[in-house]
N, C-alpha and C positions, 0 to 999 in steps of 0.2 A: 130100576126104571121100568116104568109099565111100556103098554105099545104102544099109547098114545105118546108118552114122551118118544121113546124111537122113532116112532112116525115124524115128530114135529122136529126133532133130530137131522132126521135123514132129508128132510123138507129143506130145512136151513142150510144143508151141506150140499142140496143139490141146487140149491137158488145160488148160494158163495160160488160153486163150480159153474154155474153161467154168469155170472157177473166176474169171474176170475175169465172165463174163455172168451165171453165178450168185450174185455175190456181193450182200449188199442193198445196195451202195453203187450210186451211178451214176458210171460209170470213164472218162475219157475222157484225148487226150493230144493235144496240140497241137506243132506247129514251132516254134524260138523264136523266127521271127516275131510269135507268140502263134497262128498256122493252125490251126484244131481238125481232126484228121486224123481221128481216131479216138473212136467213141460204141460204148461197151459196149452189150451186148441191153437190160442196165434201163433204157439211158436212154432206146431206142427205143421202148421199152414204154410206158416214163412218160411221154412226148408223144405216142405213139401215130405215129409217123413214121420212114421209110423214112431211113436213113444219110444219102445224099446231102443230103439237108433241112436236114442239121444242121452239114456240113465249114461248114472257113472263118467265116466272120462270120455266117453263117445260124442260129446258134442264138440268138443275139441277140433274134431275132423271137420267139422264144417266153418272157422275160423280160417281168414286169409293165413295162408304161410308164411306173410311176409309180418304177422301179426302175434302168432297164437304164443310161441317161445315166450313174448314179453309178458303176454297177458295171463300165459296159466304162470310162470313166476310169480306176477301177482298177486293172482289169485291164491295160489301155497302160503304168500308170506301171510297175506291177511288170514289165511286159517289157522295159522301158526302164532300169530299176533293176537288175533280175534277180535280186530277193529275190524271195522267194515270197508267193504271194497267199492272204488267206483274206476271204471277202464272204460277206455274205448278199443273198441276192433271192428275190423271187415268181414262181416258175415256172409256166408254163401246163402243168397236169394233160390226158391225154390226150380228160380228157371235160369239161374247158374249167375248170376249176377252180385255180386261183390257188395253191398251195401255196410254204411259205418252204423253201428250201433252202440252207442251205449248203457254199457252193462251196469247196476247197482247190488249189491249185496250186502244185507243188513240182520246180523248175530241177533239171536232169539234164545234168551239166559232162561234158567229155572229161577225156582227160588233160592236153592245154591250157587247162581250166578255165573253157574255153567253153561256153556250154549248145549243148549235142543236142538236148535235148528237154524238154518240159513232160508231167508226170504229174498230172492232176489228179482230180478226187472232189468227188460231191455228195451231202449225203445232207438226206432228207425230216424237216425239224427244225419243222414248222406245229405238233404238239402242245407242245412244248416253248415256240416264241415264244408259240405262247397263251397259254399258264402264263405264263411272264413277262411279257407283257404283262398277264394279271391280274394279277401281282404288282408289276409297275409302279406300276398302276393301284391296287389298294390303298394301295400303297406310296405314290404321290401324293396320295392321297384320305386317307392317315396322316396324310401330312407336312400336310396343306391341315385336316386337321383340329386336327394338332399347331399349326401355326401360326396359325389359331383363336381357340383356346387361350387360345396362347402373349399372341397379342395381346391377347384378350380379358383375359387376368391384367394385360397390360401399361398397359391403358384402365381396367381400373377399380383397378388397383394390388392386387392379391388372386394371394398365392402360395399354392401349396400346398406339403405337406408330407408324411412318411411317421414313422411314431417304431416301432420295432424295441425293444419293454422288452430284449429279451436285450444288441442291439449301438447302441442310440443312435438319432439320426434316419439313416433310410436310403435318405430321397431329400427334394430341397429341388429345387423349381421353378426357373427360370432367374429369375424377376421376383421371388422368394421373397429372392434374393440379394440383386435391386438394391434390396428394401424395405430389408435389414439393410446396404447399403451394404458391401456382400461380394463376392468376383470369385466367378462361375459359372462359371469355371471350373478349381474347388478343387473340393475334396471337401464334401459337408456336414459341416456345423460340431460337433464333441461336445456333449455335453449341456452341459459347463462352458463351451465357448467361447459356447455360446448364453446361457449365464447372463450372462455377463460383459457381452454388449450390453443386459444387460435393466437398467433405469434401478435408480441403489444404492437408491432409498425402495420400489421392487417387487420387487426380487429376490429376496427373503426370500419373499412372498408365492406368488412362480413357482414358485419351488422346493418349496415346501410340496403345493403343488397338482400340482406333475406328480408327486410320490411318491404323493399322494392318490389318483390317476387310476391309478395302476399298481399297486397296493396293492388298489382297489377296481375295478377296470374301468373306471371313468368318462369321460365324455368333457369337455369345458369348452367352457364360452362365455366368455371374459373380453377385458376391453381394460386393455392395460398400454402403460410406457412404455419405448422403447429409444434407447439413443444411439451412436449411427454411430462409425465410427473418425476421421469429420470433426469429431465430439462434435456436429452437430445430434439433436437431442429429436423424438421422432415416436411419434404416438400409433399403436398396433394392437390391431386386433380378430382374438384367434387363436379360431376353433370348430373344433373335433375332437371324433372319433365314434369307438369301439372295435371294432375288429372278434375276435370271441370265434369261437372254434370247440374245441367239442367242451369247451365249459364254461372255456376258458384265454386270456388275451387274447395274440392273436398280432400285433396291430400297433397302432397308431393312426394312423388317418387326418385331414386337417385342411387349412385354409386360414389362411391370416395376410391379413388387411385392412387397408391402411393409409386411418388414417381420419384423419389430424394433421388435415386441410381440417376435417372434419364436427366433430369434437372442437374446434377454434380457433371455429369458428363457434356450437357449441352452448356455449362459454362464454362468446362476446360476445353470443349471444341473453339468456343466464342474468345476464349482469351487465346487460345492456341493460334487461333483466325488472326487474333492481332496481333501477336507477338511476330507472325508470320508478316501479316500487311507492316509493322513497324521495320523489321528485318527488314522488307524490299525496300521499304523507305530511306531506310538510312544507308542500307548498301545503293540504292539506285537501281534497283532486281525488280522488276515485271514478269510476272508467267503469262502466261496464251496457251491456248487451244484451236487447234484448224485443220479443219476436214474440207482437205481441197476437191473431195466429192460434191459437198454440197457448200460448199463458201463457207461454214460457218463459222465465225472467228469469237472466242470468249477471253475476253482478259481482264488483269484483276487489276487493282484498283489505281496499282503502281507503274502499271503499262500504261493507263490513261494520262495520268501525269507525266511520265515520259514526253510522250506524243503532246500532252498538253489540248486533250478531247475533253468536251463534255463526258464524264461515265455513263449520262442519261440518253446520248445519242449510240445509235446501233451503228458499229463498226462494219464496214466492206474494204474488199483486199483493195478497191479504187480511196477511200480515203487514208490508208497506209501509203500508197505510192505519191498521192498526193504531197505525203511530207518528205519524202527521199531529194535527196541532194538531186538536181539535172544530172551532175556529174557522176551520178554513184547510180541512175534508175537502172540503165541499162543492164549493169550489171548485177544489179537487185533483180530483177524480171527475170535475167536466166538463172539464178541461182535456184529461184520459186520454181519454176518452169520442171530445170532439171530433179528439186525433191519430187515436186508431185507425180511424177513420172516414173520415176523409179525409187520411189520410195526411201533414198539414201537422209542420212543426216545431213543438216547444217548449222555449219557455221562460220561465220563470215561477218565483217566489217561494212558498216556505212555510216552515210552523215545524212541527217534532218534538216531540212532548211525552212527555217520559218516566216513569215510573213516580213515581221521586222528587220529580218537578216540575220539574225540568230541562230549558230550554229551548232547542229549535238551531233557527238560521235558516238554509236551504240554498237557492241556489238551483241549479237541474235544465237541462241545455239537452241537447237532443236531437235527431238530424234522421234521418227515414226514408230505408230505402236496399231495394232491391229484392235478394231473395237468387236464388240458382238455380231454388229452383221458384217465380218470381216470386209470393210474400206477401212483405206488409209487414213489415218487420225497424229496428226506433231500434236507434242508436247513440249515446251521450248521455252527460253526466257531471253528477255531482252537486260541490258546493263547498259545502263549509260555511264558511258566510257570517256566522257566531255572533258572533266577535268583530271584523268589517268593521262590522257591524250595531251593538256595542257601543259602538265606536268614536266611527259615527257618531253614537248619541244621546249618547255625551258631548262629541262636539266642537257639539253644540247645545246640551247644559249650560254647555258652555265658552263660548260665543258669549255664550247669555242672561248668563252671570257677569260677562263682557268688558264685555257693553253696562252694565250695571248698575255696574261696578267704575269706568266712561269716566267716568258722568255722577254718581258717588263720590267723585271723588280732586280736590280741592284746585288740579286746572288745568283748559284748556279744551283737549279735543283735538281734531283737525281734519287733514284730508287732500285731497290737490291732483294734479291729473294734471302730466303732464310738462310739460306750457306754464305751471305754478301757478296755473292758476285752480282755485279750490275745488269738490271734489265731497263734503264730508261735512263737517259740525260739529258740536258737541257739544250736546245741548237747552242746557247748562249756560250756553254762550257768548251763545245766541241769548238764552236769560232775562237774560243781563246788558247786551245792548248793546238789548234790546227788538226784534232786526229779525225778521222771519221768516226760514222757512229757505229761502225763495226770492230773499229780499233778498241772502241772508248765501253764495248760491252764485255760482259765477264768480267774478270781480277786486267784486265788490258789499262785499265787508266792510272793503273800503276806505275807507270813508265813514265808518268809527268813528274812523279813524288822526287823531292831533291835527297840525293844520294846519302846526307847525313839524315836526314830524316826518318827512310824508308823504315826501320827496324823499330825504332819505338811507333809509327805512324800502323804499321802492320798488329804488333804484337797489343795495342788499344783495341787496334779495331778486333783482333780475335778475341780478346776478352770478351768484348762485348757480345760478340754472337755466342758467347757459351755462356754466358749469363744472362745471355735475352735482357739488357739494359743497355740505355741510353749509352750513346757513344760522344764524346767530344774531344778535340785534341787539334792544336794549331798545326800547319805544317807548309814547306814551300813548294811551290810548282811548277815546273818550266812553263814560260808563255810558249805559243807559235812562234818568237822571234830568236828562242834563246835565254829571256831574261827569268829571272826566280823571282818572285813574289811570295809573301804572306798570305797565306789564306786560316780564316776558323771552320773545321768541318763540324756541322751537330749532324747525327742522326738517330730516329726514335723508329720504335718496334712498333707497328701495327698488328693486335693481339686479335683472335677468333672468338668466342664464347668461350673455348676451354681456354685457352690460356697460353694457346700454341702463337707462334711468332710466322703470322704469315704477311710479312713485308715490313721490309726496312726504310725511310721516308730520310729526304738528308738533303742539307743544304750547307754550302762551300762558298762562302762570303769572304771577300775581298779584305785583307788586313794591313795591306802594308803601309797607307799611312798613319796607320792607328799605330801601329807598331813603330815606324819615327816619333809619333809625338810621346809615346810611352817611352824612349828614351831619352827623348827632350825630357820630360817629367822626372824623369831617376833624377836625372842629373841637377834641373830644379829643385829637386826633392832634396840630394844630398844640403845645395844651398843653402835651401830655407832651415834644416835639422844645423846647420852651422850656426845662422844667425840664431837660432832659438837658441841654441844653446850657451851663445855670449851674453843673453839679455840678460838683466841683474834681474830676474822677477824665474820664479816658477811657474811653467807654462802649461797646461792640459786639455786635452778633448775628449769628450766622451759621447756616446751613441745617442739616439733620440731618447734610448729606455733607461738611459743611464749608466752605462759599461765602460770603463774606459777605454778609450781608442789611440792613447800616445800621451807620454809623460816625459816631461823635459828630463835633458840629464842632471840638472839643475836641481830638479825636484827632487827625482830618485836621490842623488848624492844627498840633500838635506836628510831624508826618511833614512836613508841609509839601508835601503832594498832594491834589487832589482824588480824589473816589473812585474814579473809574474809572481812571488811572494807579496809585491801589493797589491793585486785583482784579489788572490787567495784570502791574505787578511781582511781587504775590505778598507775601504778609505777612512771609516768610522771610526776604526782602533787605533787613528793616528792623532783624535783630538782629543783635544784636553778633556774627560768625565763631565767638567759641571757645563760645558759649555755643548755638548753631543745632543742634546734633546734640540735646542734652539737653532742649529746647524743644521740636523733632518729634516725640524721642519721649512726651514727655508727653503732648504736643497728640492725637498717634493713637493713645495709650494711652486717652484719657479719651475720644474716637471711638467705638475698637471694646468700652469697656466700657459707655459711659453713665455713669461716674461725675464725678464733679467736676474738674477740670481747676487745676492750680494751676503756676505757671514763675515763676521767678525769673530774669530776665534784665537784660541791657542791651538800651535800647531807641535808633534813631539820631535822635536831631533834627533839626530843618530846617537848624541849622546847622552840622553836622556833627557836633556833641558825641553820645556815647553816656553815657544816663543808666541809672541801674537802677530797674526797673519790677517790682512785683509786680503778676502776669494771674490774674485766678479766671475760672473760668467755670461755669455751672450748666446742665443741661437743662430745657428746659420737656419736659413730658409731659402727654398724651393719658391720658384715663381706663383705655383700655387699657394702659397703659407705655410706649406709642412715641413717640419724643424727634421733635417738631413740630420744636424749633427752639433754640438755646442761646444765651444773655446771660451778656455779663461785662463786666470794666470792669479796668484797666490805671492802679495807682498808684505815682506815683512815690516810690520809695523812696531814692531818691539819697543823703539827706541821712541820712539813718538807716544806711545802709551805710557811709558813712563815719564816723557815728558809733560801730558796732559792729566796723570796722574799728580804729578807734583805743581803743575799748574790750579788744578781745580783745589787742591790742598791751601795754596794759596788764597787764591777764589774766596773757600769758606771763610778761612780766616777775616781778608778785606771785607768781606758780608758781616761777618760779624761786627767787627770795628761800626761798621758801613753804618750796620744797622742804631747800634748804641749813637754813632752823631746823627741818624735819623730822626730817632728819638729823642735824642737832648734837642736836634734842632727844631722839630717838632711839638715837644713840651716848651720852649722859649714860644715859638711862634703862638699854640694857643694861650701860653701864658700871657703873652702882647697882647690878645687877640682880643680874650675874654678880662681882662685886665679893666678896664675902664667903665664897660657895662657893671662888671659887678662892684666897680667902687660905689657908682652912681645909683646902684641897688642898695650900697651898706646906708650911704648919706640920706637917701629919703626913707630907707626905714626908721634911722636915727630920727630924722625932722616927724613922722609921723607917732615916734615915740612921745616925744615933745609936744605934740600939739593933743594926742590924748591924755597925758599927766596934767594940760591945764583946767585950771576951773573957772571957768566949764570949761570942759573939753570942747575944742574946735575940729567939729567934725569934719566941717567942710575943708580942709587943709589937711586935715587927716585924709579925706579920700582923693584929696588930688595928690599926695606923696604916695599913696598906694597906688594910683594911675600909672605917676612917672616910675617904679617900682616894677609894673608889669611890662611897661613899653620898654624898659628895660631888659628886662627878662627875654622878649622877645628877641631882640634884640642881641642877645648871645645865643640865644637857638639858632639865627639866624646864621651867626658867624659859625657854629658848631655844622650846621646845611652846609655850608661851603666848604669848608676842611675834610664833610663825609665826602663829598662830591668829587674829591681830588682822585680818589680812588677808584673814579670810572670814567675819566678820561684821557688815559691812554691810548693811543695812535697804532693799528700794528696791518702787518699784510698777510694775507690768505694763499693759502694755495691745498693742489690736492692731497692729501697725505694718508696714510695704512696709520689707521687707530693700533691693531695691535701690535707693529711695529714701535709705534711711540711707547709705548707701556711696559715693551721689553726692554726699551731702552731705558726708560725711567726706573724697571725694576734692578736693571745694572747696573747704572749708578748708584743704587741704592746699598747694594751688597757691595759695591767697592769702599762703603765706610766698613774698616774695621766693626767699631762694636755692634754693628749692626749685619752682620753677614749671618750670623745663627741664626737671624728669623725667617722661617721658611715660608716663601709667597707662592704661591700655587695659581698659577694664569691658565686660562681657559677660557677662547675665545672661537667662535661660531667660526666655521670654514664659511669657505670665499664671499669674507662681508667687505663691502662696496669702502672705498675710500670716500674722505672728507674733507670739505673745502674747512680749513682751520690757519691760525698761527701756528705753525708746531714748535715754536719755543714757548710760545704763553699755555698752550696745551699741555707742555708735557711738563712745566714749573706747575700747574696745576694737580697734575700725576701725583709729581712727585712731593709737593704735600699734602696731598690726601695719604700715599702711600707713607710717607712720613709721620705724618699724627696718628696713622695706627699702627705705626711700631712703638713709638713713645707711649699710645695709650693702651698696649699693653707689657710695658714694663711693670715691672715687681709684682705681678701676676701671678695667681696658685695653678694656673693650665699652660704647656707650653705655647708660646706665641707662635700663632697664624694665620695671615694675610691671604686674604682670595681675592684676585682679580678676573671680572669677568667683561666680555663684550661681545653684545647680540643684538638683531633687530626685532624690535616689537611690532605690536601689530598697528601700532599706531603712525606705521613707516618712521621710527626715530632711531638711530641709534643711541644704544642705552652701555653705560660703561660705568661699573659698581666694585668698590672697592671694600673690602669686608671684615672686622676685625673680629677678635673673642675676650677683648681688654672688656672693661666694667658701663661702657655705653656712656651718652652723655645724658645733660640733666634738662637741660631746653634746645630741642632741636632746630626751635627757631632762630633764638639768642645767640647761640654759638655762633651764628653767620655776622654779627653787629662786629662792629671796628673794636679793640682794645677787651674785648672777650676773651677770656682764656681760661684753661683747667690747667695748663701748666707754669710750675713757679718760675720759670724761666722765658716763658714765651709774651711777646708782643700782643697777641690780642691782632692783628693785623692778615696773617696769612690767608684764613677762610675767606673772613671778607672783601678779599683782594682777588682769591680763585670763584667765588659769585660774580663777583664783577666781570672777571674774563668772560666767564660760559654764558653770560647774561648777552655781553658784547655780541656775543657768536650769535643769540637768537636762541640761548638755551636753557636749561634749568639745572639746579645744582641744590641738593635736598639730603637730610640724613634720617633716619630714621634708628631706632632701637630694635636689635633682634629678638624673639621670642623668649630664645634663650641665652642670652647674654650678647656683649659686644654691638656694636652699630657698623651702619649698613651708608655708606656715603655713596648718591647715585646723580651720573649725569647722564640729561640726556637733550641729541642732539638733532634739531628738525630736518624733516626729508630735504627742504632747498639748499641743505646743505652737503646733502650724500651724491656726491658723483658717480660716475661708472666706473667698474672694475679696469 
């Protein structure tokens, strides 16, 4: 390199060195040891010191202490690392002042990528950390304020709010969220999604109100309900305020308070309130307040009604005395008088007398309590005691009635402690035995008991006090004069809540002419057991339930049991098998109606024989109608049954005869009848024969022998009309009668024919159906040929024969009574009913048409029908004006 290049060298190197010492930076460059070689003029400047001062590690010394430890760390790693450096520190100012610098340091590689050298810079940044350390500093003192706040919203549950009328709410607090159970960190909510939390019974009202507010400027105070997305209910208090500028409202401002606590508790305050005002109510309990310092009197709502005040008028101690009884002021006045003075409680009785005359009894209890500016302050309640009070002077009317009623009534009353000696007797007793009432207390009224008495009369009554039960037992007593009487003693334990016997109650009633006519009665009694016992009849009584209560000797002797072997057996096992079902039911029919009782039975004898017995029985009755008790008597009809037996044997027979000259005399008579009509029919069909074989035939005489021919013909119809005719005018009399009573009977007689006892008839009939104005002989000959033609019609049968007899009322008010067979059915269920019809080789043709005509007479219908499944179905029935009452 020539001189001019050093020159121009050394030119560039000294112009670099004043543009490096002038520049405002402080310039410095280090070895990448980290060696600091090299300090620009400012930095000499800016610590006020000579170059050498500052090589190497020597500048170090001039960094704050409370700085340099971090900063030369730094500095090593970045040499170490050979990224470049940037720090701050407090540098010592050349006139000893502590200024912030920021240091730079930036690696200067070869071509091998090694560092050469370090280029570094500091520049004077103390105004700048100022600033931001104020701005830190506010910035902390924000946040410490925001958090505050924040908290502050968070402890007393109170968000705030922002409302933008142009765009919706435009800022919602962080606690604002967690009140509506919303993430903070969402946007706030639009006007609708805010509606949508507000409870459905308010929302209407929200809604109304925030248009109102935006419409009108307005701001609100209200508390409403909202429900979380959890759906818990939570009560809030929203207040917002308008902020208006330049007459237009540009936002609303506001808080949300969640106040569900104060709200839960301000309604169990308010229902506590009432539960409290209903309690005074119904007990009649008023409280008060009075500070006889200053008059003041407070009462609640149930002292006003008491007294009977407007609640809306202010109470003075002059309008309480106003309502004091005249009789009761005075000493109302000093009772008042004497608390306020000495501070004592009270309590104490009066009466209110009211305008109309009206009088209440209250009593007041009251006790002084010291307030804050210690004066005397009562607290006290009033109770109207009106009807406590009423009560009691009637349960002393009632006493005076009790005593007066005791020493009234026709016994002696008297009462015992728990060991039985006597503590109270009646004057009534003491007048009759002459003792005193000091005599007649204790075990003392023992001395009246008659001498044979004493010992069984004693060892009752001990029993009974050690088994705390009722005591009873007859016994005699000396009058005052000497004389013994009859008396019945009861007496009953009056029990505690446990169970302990504290007082014996007893009364000693007068017996002794019960006691004569009770042996007037034996004596009667043996009497009457004599005559029953001679009467030729079986005699018995039994309970209203059914029990027996006395059986002749007469009876017993027949059964051949003493009595209690026949309660044991049961009356039942004495009758005949086929005849028990028909016997119960009578027996519990005339039970459950109270009416008379009548069976026709076989009864068993001692010797095995079953005889037939006709049973009556009767109710006795009480003047009210209630059946005490029922007598009958059981005669034997044996002999009479087989005399009607053998009579009715007869019977059929003469029926039969009866019927054959009914018949013969019956075929004579139509034969007479129809006899001359149809001659007079054969002669002019003859003549009309004659007059057509002529030639020519004469028609005309032809057609008047066909004339006479027809008026003929009529003419035996006519007489055949009359002959039907005969059969429904019979004459009979009505009266009430029991349908199924008939039908049992008719099914009786029915099985008293021999060959007809094996078919079994199965009855069944509706409980307590109404009787029937009927004939009951023409009724039950009706029965008993229906029940009749369907035994015969199922003779020679492939199924065994069975009759079902039913009767019940329809809905058409009739009685209906259906007789049922399983024989082969008939073939015209019309026809069958016509006169001289019949399916049997034996029978007349007569019966049915005879039983139509009856039930017809009655006003009724009589119809058969075919079963589904074999046999036929014969049904009467009979109109309501003819159903009488039970």
């Amino acid at each position: 390199m020539g001189a001019n290049e050093h020159s121009s060298v050394d030119d560039q190197s000294l112009r670099l060195r004043q543009i490096i010492d002038s520049a405002p930076a402080l310039i410095h460059t280090a070895r990448p040891d980290g060696y600091l070689d090299f300090f620009n003029q400012g930095w000499l400047n800016f610590v006020g010191q000579p170059l050498e001062k500052l090589l190497g590690w020597e500048w170090t010394s001039y960094i704050h202490p409370e700085d340099v430890e971090a900063f030369v760390q730094k500095w090593r790693e970045s040499i170490a690392t050979g990224e470049g450096f940037e720090g701050a520190a407090r540098v010592q100012r050349a006139d000893g002042e502590y200024r912030w610098m920021l240091h730079h340091k930036l690696a200067l590689r070869g071509d091998n990528g090694r560092i050469v050298k370090w280029h570094g810079s500091s520049i004077d940044i103390e105004s700048r950390t100022r600033a931001e350390e104020e701005l830190r500093k506010s910035t902390r003192e924000l946040q410490r304020s925001e958090f505050y706040l924040a908290e502050a919203q968070r402890l007393g549950q109170i968000g705030s709010w922002v409302f933008d009328p142009a765009g919706g709410f435009d800022y919602w607090s962080r606690e604002l969220f967690h009140i509506y159970g919303l993430d903070p960190e969402k946007r706030a909510p639009t006007l609708e999604e805010y509606l949508a939390r507000v409870h459905p019974h308010d929302r209407e009202f929200m809604a109304s109100l925030i248009n109102r507010m935006l419409a009108e400027s307005l701001g609100c105070d209200v508390t409403k309900r909202i429900v979380r997305p959890d759906g818990e209910l939570r009560h809030i208090r929203c207040v917002g305020a308008p902020v208006v500028e330049n007459g237009a409202l540009k936002r609303i401002v506001g808080s949300a308070i969640d106040v569900t606590e104060h709200e839960i508790l301000s309604q169990e305050l308010r229902r506590r309130e009432a539960y409290l005002a209903e309690a005074q109510r119904l007990s009649h309990t008023g409280s008060f307040g009075w500070t006889p310092d200053t008059g003041e009197i407070v009462w609640s709502e149930e002292t006003y009604c008491i007294f009977e005040y407007d609640p809306t008028e202010k109470v003075t101690f002059d309008t309480i005395i106003e309502r004091v009884h005249p009789d009761d002021r005075a000493l109302v006045l000093e009772i008042v008088e004497r608390a306020s003075t000495s501070g004592g409680a009270i309590d104490c009785e009066y009466r209110l007398l009211f305008a109309d005359g009206r009088v209440k009894h209250l009593h007041v209890l009251a006790k002084p309590l010291q307030n804050v500016c210690d004066s005397l302050e009562f607290s006290g309640a009033v109770i109207d005691i009106t009807e406590a009070k009423q009560a009691e002077e009637q349960i002393r009317r009632n006493e005076r009635e009790l005593r007066t009623l005791v020493e009234a009534i026709p016994a002696y009353l008297g009462t015992a402690l728990p060991d039985g000696s006597v503590d109270f007797i009646s004057q009534s007793w003491l007048d009759y035995t002459g003792l005193s009432r000091e005599q007649a207390m204790g075990w003392g009224w023992g001395s009246t008991i008659h001498p044979d008495d004493v010992d069984r009369v004693v060892a009752n009554w001990q029993a009974g006090l050690a088994a705390g039960a009722p005591v009873e037992h007859e016994l005699r007593c000396r009058r005052a004069d000497g004389t013994y009487h009859w008396f019945l003693y009861r007496s009953y334990p009056l029990r505690d809540d446990g169970g302990n016997v504290v007082k014996w109650y007893g009364t000693i009633t007068n017996i002794d002419a019960l006691k004569d006519t009770e042996s007037v009665l034996q004596t009667r009694e043996h009497q009457l057991l004599g005559i029953i016992d001679t009467i030729p009849s079986m005699l018995w009584s039994i309970s209203p339930t059914g029990e027996p209560t006395h059986l002749s000797k007469r009876l017993l002797e027949y059964f051949g049991a003493p009595f209690e072997e026949f309660v044991n057996r049961g009356w039942v096992s004495f009758i005949h098998p086929d005849d028990r079902e028909e016997t119960v039911k009578a027996f519990f029919r005339a039970m459950d109606t109270g009416k008379s009782y009548s069976a026709i039975n076989r009864l068993l004898r001692a010797d095995g024989e079953y005889r037939w017995h006709h049973t009556r029985g009767e109710p006795l009755q009480d003047p009210q109608g209630k059946i005490i008790q029922w007598y009958g008597l059981s005669i034997d009809i044996d002999e009479r049954k087989r005399a009607e037996d053998h009579l009715r044997d007869t019977r059929n027979k003469l029926s039969k005869a009866s019927q054959i000259a009914t018949v013969a005399e019956l075929s004579a008579s139509i034969a007479h009848q129809l006899n001359q009509p149809l001659m007079a029919v054969l002669g002019n069909a003859q003549a009309a024969k004659r007059w057509l074989a002529a030639n020519p035939p004469n028609l005309t005489e032809t057609n008047a022998s066909i004339e006479r021919i027809l008026r003929d013909i009529r003419s035996a119809d006519e007489t055949m009309q009359r002959i039907r005719a005969l059969f429904k005018r019979e004459s009979f009399e009505k009266r009430e009668a029991n349908i199924p009573d008939i039908m049992r009977e008719a099914v009786r007689l029915m099985h008293e024919d021999p060959n007809k006892r094996a078919v079994l008839i199965d009855c069944h009939f509706d409980a307590h159906l109404p009787t029937v104005s009927v004939d009951p002989i023409q009724i039950q000959q009706v029965f008993i040929n229906l029940i009749l033609n369907a035994v015969e019609a199922m003779e020679g049968g492939q199924v065994p024969p069975l009759v079902k007899v039913r009767a019940a009322l329809t809905d058409q008010n009739e009685m209906l009574v259906q007789v049922i067979d399983n024989g082969p059915g008939v073939e015209d269920t019309e026809k069958i009913f016509d006169p001289f019809v019949t399916t049997k080789e034996s029978g007349m043709g007569i019966g049915l048409a005879v039983s139509r005509s009856i039930i017809e007479a009655h006003d009724g219908r009589l119809w058969a029908e075919n079963n589904p499944h074999g046999g036929a179905t014969f049904s009467i029935a009979l109109p309501l004006s003819f159903i009488g009452g039970e």
